[in-house]
Predicted model as a PDB file, atoms N, CA, C, CB and O in Angstrom, pLDDT in the B-factor column:
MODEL        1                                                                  
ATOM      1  N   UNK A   1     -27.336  11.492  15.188  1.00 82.00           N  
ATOM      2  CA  UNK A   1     -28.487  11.998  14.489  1.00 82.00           C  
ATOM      3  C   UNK A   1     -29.425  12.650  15.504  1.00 82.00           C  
ATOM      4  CB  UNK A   1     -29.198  10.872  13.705  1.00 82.00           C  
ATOM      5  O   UNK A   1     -29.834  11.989  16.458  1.00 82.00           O  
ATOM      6  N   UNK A   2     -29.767  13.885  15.335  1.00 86.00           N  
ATOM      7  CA  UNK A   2     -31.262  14.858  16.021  1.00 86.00           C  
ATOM      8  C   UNK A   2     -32.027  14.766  15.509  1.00 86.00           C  
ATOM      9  CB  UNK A   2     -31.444  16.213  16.173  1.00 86.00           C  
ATOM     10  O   UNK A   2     -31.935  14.204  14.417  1.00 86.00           O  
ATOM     11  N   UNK A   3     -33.502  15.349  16.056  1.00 90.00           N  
ATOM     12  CA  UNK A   3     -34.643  15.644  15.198  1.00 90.00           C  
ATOM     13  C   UNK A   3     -34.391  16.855  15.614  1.00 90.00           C  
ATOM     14  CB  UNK A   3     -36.105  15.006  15.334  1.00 90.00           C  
ATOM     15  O   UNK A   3     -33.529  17.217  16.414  1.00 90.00           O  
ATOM     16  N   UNK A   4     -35.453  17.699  14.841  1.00 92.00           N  
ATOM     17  CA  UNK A   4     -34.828  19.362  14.769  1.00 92.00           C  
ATOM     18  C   UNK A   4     -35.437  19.845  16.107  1.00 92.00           C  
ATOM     19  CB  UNK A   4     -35.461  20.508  13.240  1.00 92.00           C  
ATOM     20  O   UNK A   4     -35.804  20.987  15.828  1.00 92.00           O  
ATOM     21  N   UNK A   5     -35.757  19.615  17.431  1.00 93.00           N  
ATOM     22  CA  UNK A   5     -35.767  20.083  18.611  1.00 93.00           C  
ATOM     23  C   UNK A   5     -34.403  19.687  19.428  1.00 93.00           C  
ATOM     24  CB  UNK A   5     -37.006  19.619  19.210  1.00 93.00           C  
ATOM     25  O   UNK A   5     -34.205  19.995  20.604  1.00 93.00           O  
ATOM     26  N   UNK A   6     -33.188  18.700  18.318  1.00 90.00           N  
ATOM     27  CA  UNK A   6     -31.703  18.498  18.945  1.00 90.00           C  
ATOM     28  C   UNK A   6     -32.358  17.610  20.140  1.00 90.00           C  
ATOM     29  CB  UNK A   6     -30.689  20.136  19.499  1.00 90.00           C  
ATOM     30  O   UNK A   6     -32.347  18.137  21.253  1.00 90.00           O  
ATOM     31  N   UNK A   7     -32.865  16.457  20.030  1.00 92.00           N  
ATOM     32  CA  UNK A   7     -32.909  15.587  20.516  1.00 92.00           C  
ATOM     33  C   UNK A   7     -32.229  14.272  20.135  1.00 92.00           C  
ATOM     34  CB  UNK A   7     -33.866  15.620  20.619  1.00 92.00           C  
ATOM     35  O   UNK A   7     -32.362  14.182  18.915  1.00 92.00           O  
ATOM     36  N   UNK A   8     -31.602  13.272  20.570  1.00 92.00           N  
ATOM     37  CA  UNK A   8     -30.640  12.528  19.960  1.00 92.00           C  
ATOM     38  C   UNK A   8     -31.941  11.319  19.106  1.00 92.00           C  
ATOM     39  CB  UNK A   8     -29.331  11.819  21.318  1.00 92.00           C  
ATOM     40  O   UNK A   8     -33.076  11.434  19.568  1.00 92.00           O  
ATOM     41  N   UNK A   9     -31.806  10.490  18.209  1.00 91.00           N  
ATOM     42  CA  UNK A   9     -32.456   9.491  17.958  1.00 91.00           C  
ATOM     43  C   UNK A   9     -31.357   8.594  17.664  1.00 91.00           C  
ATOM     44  CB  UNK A   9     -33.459   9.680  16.995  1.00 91.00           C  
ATOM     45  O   UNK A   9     -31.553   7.393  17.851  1.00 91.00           O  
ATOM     46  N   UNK A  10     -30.565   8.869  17.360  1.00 92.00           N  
ATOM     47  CA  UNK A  10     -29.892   7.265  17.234  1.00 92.00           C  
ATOM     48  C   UNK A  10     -28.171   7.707  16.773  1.00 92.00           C  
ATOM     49  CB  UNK A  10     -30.904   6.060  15.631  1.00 92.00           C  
ATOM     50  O   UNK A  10     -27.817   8.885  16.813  1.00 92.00           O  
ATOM     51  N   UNK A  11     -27.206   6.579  16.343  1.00 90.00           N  
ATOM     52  CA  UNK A  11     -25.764   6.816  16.555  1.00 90.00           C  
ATOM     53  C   UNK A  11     -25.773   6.458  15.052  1.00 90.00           C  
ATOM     54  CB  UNK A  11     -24.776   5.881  17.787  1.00 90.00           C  
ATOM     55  O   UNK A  11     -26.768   5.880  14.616  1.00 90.00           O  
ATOM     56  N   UNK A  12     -24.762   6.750  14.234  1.00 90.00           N  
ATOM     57  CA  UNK A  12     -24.310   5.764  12.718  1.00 90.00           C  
ATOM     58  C   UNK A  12     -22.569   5.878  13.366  1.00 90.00           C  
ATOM     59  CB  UNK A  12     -24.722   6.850  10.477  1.00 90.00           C  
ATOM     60  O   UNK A  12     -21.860   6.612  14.055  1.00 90.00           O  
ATOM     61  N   UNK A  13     -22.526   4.577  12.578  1.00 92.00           N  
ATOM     62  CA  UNK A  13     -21.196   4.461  12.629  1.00 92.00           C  
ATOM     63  C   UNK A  13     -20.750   3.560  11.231  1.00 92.00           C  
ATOM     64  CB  UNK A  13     -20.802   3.784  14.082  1.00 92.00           C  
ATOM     65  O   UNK A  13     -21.508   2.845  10.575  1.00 92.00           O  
ATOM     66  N   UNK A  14     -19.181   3.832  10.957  1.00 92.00           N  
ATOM     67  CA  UNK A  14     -19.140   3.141   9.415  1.00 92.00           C  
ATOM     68  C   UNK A  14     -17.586   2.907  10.218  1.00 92.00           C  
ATOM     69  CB  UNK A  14     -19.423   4.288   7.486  1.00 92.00           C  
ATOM     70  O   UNK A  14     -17.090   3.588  11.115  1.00 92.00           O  
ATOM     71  N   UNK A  15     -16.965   1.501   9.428  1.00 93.00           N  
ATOM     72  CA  UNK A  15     -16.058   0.338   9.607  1.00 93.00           C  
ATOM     73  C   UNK A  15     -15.808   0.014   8.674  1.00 93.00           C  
ATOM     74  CB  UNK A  15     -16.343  -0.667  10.215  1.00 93.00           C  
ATOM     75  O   UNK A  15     -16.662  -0.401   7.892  1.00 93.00           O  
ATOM     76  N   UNK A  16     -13.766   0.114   8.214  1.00 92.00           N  
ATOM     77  CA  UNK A  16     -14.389  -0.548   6.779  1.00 92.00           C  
ATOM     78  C   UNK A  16     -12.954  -1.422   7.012  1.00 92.00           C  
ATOM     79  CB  UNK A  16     -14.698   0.663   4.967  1.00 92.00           C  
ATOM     80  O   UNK A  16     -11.895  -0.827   7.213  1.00 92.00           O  
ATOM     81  N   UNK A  17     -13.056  -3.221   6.954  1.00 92.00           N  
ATOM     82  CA  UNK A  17     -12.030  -3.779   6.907  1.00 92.00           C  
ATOM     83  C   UNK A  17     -10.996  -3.329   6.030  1.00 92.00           C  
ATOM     84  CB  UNK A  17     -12.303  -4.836   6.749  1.00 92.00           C  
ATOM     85  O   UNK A  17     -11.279  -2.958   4.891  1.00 92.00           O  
ATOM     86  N   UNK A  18      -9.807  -3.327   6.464  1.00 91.00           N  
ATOM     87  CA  UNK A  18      -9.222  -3.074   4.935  1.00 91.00           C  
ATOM     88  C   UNK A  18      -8.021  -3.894   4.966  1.00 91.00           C  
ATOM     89  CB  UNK A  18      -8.812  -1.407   4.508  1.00 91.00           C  
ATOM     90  O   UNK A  18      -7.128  -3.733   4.135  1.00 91.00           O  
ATOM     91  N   UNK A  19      -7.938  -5.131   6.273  1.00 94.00           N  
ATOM     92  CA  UNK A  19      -6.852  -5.931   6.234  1.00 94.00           C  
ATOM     93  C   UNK A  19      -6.675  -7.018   5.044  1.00 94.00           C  
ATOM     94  CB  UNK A  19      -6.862  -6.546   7.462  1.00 94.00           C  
ATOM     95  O   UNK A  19      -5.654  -7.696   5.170  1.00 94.00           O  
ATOM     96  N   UNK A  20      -7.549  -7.340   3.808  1.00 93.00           N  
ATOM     97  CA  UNK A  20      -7.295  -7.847   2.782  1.00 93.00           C  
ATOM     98  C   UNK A  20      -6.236  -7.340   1.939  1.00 93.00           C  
ATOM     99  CB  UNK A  20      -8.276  -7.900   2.267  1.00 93.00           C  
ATOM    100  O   UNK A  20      -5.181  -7.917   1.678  1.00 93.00           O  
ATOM    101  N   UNK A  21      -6.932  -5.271   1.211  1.00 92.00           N  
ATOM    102  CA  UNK A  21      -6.037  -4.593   1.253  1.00 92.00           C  
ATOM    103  C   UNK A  21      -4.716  -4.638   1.465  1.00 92.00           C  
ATOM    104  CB  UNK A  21      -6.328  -4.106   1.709  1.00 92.00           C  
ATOM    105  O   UNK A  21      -3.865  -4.675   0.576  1.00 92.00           O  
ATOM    106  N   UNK A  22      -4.454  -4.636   3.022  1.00 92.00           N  
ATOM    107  CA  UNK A  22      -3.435  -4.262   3.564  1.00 92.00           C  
ATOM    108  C   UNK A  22      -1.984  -5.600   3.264  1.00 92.00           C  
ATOM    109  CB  UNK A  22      -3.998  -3.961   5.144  1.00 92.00           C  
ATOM    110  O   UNK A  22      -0.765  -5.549   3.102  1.00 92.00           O  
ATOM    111  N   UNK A  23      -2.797  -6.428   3.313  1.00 93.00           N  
ATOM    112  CA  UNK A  23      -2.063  -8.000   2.582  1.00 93.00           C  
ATOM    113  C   UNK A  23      -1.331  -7.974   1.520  1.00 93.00           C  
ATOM    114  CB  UNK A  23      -3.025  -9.051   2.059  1.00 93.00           C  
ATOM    115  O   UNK A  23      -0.130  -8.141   1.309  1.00 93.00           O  
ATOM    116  N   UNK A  24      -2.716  -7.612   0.537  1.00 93.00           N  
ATOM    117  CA  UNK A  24      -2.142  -7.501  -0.590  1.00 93.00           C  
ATOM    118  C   UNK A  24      -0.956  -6.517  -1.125  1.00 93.00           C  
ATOM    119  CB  UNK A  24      -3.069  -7.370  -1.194  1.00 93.00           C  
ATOM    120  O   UNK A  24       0.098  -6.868  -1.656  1.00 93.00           O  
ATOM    121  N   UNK A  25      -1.268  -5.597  -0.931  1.00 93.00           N  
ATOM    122  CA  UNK A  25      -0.114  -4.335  -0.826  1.00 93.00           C  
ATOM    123  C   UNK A  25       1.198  -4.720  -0.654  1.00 93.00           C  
ATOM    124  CB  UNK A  25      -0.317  -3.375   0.362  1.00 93.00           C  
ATOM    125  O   UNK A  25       2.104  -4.773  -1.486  1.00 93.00           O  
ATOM    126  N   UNK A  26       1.193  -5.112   1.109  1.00 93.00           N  
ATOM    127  CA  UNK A  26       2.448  -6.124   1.167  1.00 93.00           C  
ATOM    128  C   UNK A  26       2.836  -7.379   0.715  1.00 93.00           C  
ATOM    129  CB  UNK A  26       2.642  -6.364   2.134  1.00 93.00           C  
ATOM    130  O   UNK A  26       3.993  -7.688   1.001  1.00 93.00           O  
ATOM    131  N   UNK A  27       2.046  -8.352  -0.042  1.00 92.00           N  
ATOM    132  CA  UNK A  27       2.246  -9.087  -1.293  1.00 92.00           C  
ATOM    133  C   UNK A  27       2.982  -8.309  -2.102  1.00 92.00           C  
ATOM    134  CB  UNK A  27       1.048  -9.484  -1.973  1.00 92.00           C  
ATOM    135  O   UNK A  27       4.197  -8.175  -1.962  1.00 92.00           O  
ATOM    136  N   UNK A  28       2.382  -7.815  -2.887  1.00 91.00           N  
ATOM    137  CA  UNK A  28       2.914  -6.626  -3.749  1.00 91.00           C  
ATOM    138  C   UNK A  28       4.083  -6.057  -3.647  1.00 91.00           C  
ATOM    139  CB  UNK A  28       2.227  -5.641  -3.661  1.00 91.00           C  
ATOM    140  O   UNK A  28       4.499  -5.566  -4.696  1.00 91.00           O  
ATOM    141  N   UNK A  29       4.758  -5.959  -2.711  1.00 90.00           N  
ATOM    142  CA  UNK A  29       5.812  -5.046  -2.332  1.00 90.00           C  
ATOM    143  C   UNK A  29       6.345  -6.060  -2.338  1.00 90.00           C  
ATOM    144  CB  UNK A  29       5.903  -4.101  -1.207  1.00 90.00           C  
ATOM    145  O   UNK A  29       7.216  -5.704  -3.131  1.00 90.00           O  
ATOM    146  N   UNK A  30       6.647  -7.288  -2.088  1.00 88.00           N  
ATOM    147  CA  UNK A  30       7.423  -8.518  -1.682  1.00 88.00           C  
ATOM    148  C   UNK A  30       7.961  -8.900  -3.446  1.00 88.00           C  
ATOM    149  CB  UNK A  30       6.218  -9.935  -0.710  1.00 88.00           C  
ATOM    150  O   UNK A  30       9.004  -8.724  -4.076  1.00 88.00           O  
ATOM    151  N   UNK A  31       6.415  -9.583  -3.799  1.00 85.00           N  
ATOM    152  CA  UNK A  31       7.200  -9.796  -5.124  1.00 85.00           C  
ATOM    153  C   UNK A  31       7.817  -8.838  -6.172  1.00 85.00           C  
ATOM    154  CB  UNK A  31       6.443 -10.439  -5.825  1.00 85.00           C  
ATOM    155  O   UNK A  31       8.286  -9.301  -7.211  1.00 85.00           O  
ATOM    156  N   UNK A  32       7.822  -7.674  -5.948  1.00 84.00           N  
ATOM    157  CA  UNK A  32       8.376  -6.621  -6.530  1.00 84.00           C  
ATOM    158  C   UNK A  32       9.489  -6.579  -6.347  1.00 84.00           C  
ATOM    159  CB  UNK A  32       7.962  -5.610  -6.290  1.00 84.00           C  
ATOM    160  O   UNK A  32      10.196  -6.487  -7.350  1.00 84.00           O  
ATOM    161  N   UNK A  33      10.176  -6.629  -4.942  1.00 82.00           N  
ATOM    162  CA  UNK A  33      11.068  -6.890  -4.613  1.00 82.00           C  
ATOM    163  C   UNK A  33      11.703  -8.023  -4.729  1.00 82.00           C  
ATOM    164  CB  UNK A  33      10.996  -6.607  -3.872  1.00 82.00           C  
ATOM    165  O   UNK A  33      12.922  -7.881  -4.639  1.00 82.00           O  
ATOM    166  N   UNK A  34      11.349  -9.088  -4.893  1.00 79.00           N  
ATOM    167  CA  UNK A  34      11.928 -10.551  -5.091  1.00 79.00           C  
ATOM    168  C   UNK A  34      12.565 -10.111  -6.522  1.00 79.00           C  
ATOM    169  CB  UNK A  34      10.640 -12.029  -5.123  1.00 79.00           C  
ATOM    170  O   UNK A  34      13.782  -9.993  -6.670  1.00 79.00           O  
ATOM    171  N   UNK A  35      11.440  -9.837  -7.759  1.00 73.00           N  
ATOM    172  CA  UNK A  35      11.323  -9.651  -8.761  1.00 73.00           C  
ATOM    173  C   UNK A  35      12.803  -9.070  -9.188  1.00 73.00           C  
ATOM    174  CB  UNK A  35      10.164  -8.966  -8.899  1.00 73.00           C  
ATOM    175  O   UNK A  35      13.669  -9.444  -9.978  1.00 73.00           O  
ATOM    176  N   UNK A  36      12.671  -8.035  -8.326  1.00 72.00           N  
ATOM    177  CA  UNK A  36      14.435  -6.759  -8.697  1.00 72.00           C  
ATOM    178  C   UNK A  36      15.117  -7.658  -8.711  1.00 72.00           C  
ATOM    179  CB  UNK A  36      15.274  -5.416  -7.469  1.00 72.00           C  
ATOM    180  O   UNK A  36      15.480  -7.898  -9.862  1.00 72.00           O  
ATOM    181  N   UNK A  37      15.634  -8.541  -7.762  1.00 69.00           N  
ATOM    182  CA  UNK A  37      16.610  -9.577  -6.822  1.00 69.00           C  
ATOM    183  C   UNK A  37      16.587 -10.355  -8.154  1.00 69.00           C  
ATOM    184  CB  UNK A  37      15.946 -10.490  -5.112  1.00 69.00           C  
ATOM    185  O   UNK A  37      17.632 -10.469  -8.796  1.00 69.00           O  
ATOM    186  N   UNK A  38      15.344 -10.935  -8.623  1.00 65.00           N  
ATOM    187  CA  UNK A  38      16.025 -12.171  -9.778  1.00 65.00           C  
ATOM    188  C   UNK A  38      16.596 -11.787 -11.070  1.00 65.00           C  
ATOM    189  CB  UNK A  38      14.915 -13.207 -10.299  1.00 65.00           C  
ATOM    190  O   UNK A  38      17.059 -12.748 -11.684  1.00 65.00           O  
ATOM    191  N   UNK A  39      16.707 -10.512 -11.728  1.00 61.00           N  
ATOM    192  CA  UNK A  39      17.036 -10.101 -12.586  1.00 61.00           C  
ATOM    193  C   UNK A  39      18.400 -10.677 -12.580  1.00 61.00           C  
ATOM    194  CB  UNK A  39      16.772  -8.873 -12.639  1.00 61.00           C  
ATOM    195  O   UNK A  39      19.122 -10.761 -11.586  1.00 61.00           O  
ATOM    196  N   UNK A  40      18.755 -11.161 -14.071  1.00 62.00           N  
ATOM    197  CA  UNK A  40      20.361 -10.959 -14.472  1.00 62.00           C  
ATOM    198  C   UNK A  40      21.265  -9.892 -14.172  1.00 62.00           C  
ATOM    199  CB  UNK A  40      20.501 -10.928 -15.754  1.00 62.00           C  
ATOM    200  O   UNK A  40      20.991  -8.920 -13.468  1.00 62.00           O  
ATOM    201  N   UNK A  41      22.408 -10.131 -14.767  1.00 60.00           N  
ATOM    202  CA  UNK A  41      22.944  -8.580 -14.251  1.00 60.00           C  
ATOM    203  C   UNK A  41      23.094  -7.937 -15.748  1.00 60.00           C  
ATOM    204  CB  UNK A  41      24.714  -8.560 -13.212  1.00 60.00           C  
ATOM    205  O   UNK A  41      22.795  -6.744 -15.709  1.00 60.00           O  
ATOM    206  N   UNK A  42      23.338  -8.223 -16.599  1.00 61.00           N  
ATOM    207  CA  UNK A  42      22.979  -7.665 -17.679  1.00 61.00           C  
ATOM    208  C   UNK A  42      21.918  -6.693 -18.014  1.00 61.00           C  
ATOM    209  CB  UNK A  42      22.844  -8.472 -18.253  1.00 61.00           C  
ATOM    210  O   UNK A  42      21.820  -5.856 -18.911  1.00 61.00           O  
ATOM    211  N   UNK A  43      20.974  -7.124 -16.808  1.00 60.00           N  
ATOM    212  CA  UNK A  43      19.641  -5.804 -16.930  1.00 60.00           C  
ATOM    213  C   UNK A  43      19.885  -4.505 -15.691  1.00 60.00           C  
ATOM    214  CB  UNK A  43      17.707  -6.702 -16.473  1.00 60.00           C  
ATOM    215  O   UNK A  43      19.344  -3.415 -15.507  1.00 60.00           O  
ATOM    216  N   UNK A  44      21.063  -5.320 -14.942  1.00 60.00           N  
ATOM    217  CA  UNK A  44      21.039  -3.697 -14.045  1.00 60.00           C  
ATOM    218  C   UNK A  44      21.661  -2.620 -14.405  1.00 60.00           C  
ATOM    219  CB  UNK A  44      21.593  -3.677 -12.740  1.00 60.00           C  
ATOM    220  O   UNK A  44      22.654  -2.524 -15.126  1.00 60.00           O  
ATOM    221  N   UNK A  45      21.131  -1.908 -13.952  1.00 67.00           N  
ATOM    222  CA  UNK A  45      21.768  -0.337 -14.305  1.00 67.00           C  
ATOM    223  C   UNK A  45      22.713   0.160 -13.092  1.00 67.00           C  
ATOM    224  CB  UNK A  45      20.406   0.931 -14.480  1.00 67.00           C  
ATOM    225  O   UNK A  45      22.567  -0.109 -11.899  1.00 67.00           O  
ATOM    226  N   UNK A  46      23.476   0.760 -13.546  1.00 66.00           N  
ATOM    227  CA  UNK A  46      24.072   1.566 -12.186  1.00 66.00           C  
ATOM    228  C   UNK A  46      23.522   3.109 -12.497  1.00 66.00           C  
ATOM    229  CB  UNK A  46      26.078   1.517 -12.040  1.00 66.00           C  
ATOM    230  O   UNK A  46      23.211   3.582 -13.590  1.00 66.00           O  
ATOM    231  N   UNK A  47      23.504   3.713 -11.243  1.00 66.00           N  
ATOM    232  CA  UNK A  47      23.022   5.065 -11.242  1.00 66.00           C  
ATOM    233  C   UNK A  47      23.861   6.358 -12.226  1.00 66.00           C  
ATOM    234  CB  UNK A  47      23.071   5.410  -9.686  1.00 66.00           C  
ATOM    235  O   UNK A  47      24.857   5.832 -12.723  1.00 66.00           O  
ATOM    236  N   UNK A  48      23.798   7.253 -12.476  1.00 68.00           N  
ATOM    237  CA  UNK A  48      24.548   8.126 -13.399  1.00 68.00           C  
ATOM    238  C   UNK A  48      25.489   8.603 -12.583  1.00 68.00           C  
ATOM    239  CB  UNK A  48      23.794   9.226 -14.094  1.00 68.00           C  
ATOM    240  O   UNK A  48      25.293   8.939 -11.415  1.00 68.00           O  
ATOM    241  N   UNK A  49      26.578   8.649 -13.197  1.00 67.00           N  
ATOM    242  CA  UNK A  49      28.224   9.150 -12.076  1.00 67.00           C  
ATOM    243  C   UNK A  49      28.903   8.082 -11.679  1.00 67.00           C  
ATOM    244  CB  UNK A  49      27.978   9.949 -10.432  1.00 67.00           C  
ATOM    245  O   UNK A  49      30.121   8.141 -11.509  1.00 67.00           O  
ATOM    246  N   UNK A  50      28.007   6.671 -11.428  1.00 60.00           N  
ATOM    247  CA  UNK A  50      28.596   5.813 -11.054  1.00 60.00           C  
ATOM    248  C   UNK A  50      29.407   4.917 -12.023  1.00 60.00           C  
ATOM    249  CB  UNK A  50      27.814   5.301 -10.415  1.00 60.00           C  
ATOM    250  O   UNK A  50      29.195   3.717 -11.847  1.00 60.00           O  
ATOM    251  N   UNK A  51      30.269   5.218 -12.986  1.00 60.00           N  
ATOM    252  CA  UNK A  51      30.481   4.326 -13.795  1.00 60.00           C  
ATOM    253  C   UNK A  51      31.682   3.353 -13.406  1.00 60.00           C  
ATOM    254  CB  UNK A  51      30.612   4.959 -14.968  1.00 60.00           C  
ATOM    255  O   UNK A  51      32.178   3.826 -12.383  1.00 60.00           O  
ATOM    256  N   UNK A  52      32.171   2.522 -13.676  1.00 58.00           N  
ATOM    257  CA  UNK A  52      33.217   1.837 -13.603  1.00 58.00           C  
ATOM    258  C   UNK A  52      34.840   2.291 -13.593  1.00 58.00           C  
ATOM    259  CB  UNK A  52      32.957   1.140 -14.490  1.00 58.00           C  
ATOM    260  O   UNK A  52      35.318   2.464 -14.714  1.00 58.00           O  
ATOM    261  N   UNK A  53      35.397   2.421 -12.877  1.00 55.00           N  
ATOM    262  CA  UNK A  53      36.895   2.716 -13.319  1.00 55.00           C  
ATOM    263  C   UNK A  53      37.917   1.836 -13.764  1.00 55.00           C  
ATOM    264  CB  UNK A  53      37.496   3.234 -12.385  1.00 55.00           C  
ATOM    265  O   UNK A  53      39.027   2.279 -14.062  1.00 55.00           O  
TER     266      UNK A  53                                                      
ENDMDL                                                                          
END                                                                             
C-alpha cells in the first residue's frame, strides 16, 4: 500500500488454510472408491465392445 506521493505505509497479505478442504476431498475420493469396490457384480457394467464371448 502507497499514499499518493508512492510512499510505502504498510504490507497486506491474505492466507487461506485449505488443509481441511484438502482432507476432505481425499476422504471423498476414498469412499467413492471403496464404494465402486463393494458393489455386487450384478451392478457392473462392462464398457461397450467389450462383451463376452
Amino acid at each position: 500500500m502507497e499514499d499518493p506521493a508512492g510512499r510505502i505505509l504498510g504490507v497486506a497479505e491474505m492466507i487461506e488454510d485449505i488443509t481441511d478442504r484438502h482432507r476432505a476431498q481425499r476422504r471423498l475420493a476414498l469412499l467413492d472408491q471403496a464404494g465402486s469396490l463393494s458393489e455386487p457384480p450384478s451392478t457392473w457394467r462392462r464398457p461397450p465392445g467389450n462383451s463376452p464371448r
